[in-house]
C-alpha positions, 0 to 999 in steps of 0.5 A: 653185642659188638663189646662181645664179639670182640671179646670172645674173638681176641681171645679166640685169637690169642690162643689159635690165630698166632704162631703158638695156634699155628704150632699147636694146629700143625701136630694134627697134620697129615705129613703125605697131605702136600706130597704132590706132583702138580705138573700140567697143572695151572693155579691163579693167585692174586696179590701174589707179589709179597706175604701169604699170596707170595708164600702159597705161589713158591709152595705151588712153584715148588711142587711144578705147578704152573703159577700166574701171579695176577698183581697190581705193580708191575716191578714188585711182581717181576721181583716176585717172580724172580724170587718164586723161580730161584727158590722153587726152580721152576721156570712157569711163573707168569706175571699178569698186571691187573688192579682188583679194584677196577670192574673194567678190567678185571672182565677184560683180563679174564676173557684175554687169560681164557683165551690163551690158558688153561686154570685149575685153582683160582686162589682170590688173595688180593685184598686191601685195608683202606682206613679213609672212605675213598672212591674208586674211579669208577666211584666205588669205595675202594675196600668194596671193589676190591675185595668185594666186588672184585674177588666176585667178578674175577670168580664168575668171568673166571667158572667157565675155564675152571669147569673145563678144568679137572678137579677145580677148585676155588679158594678165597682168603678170608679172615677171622676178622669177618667173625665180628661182622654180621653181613650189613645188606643196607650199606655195602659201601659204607655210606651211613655213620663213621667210616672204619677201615678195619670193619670195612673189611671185615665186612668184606671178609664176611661177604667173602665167606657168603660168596663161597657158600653161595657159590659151592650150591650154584657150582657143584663141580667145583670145590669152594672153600674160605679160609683165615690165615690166622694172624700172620706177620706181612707187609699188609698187616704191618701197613695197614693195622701198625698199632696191633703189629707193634702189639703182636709182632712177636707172636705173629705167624710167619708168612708160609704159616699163614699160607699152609692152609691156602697151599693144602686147600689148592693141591692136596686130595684130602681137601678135596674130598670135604664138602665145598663151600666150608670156611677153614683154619689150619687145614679144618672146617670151622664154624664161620660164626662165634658162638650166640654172636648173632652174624648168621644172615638171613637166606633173603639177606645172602641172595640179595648180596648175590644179586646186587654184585650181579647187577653192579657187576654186569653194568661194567661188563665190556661185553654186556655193554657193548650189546646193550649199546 
């Protein structure tokens, strides 16, 4: 089953996920669909200091949005912004420094940024690809806390000041990637057999996709969406999978291509009206499965994920503790 998977999805990809595909998609586009005035407004992106995070925040900064650019290195970041502002002309660029893959403060930050912000779009872009099993010091594996366990706490901590938001909306940036996985309830961290970097987190990918479905039927007054960049030429996919980018590198997307859907999901009223909780590519709901695949879940396998990061989640809540205490 896995022969097959990766087979139909490499094809898959080499006609829709590379520059070609993106071209091709882009003749279907509404032109008005980003002609917006996003003054007033506030948009959260993590990863935000270079490849699709970067690119969506100056398209953002571009149209007035106020933008908060939650980042790991404090002068990548700075130099992000520096970059956002002289390209877009807008002063509201907000550097937060924040690691995703540490539960402590990731809870800290966001009861600090309610406080002091409002938060219309939270775009959950931050991810990493680490190809060793390594722990966290919490002693959590590092792909699953980050893109995991992470995008889940920052996303619940974050609902409250989304709700008192007109027109909220969260979008998370997945990858097709996720569509060779089937969502592995046993192992979420990687335990058992031979640890792969590249499954890891296309499994986190997939637990990605389950979260924004599950989310969009618990949070009906906030538009969910996922989405797959395609394969896009970044800083992240030359580190972290040089092999394919030596391969690939010229029929890879530029970093903005790769970005238009994350952009047309946060701002334009189109998108907003389609049904919350779908998986996107190329401004479309697609399918999050490939066809006789056999990744759906089951409904007990998908509610028992949402249960596990609840516990694992709350057990590094500051607030939980401290009254536990």
């Amino acid at each position: 089953m896995t022969f097959y998977r990766n087979g139909v999805w490499l094809v898959k990809g080499l006609k829709e996920y590379t520059k070609a595909g993106y071209e091709a998609a882009a003749k279907h586009f509404v032109p008005g669909d980003l002609d917006v005035n996003l003054k007033g407004k506030s948009f959260m992106i993590t990863g935000a200091n270079s490849g699709i995070g970067k690119a969506a925040a100056i398209e953002i900064a571009k149209r007035g949005g106020t933008v908060h650019l939650v980042c790991r290195n404090k002068d990548r970041a700075e130099e992000a912004k520096r970059e956002i502002i002289a390209q877009s002309n807008n002063e509201n660029v907000h550097v937060h420094i924040l690691d995703m893959s540490s539960p402590c403060q990731i809870w800290e930050f966001a009861e600090n940024f309610k406080k002091e912000n409002n938060l219309n779009v939270l775009i959950n872009n931050a991810g990493c690809m680490v190809n060793q099993r390594e722990l966290t010091e919490d002693g959590l594996e590092k792909n699953f806390a980050t893109n995991t366990l992470g995008t889940y706490i920052l996303t619940t901590a974050l609902i409250p000041a989304l709700k008192s938001a007109h027109g909220p909306r969260v979008i998370t940036v997945s990858s097709g990637g996720m569509l060779v996985q089937k969502l592995n309830i046993a192992d979420l961290q990687f335990e058992k057999g031979q640890f792969d970097g590249t499954m890891a987190y296309a499994q986190n990918k997939r637990q990605q996709v389950i979260l924004t479905e599950q989310w969009s039927k618990q949070h009906t007054d906030i538009h969910f969406s996922s989405m797959h960049p395609g394969w896009a030429d970044t800083p992240a996919v030359r580190l972290s999978m040089p092999d394919f980018y030596e391969k690939m590198k010229n029929k890879l997307r530029s970093e903005a291509q790769g970005a238009d859907t994350v952009v047309w999901l946060a701002v334009s009223p189109s998108a907003a009206t389609q049904a919350s909780g779908q998986f996107y590519q190329d401004r479309k709901p697609v399918s999050a499965h490939l066809p006789l695949a056999s990744t759906r879940s089951s409904a007990g396998d998908e509610e028992k994920l949402l249960t596990v990061l609840e516990q694992l989640a709350e057990k590094f809540n500051p607030n939980t503790v401290q009254s536990s205490d």
